[in-house]
N, C-alpha and C positions, 0 to 999 in steps of 0.2 A: 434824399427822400426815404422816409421809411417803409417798412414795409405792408405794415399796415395802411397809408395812404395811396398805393399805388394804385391804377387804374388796371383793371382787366381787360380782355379784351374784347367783352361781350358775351363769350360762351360758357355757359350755364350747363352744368351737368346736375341731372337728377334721378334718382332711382324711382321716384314716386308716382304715382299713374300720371297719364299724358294729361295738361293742359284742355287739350282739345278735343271736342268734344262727337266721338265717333259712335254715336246710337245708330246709326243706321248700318253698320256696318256688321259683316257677323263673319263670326270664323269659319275658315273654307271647311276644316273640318269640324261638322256641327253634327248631331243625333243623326238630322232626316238622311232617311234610305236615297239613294240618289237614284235616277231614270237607270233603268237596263238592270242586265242581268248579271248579276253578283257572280265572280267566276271565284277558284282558287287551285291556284296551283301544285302539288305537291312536288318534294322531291327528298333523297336520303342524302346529305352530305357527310364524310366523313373527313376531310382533307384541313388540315389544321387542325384538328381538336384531338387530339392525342390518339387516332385511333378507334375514339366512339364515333357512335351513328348519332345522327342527330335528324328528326322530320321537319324538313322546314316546309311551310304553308307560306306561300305570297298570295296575298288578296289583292286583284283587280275590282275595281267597281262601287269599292264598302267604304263606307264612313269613319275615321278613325277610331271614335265610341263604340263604334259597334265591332271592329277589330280587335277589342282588348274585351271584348264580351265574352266574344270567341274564341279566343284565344285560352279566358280562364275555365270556360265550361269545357272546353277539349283539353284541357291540364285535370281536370276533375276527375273528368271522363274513363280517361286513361291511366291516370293514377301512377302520374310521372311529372316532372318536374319540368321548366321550360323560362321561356322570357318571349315577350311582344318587344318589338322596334320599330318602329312605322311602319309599314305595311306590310310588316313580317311579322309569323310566328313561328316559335322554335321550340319543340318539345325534346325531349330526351328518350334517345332508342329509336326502334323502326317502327312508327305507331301509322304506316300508311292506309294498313287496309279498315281498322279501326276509324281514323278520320275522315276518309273516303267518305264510310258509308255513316257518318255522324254529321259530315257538312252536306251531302245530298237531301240526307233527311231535313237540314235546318233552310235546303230552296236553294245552295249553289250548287254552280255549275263547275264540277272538278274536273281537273286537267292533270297529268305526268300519273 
């Protein structure tokens, strides 16, 4: 038999949007602000990164959209360089007491 005629064995791979049809369904992380009080954590790591400090923020409570919000107006802010990763941000250097009092003012509730 060649191989051109052989039979598969039913399973279909596709990279192209799904078949079926999921309108009602919405991604966990969507815009809307969620119930409760938006907290974030602070803290300084250094251990791994050659040495430098680094401010990481972890958000409780926030919406992934609105984490990379945050994220890029306190990289502005500060006027330092950094990366979002799910529900972390990480700026560059000891930007605590700056951030603190930048996500107090934006209605969380800061922690460390």
């Amino acid at each position: 038999m060649s191989k051109k005629n052989r039979r598969s064995d039913g399973l279909v791979f596709s990279t192209g949007p799904s078949p079926i049809d999921w309108e009602g369904e919405k991604d966990s992380q969507s815009d809307a602000k969620p119930s409760g009080k938006e907290t974030a954590v602070l803290r300084l790591e250094k251990k791994g990164r050659g040495g430098k400090a680094v401010t990481v923020i972890q958000f409780r409570g926030t919406a992934g959209a609105r984490i990379l919000e945050v994220g890029k107006s306190l990289k502005a802010a500060c006027g330092v360089g950094g990366t979002t990763k799910g529900d972390l941000a990480e700026l560059q250097g000891d930007q605590r007491d700056k951030i603190r009092a930048l996500l107090e003012k934006d209605g969380f509730l800061v922690k460390g």
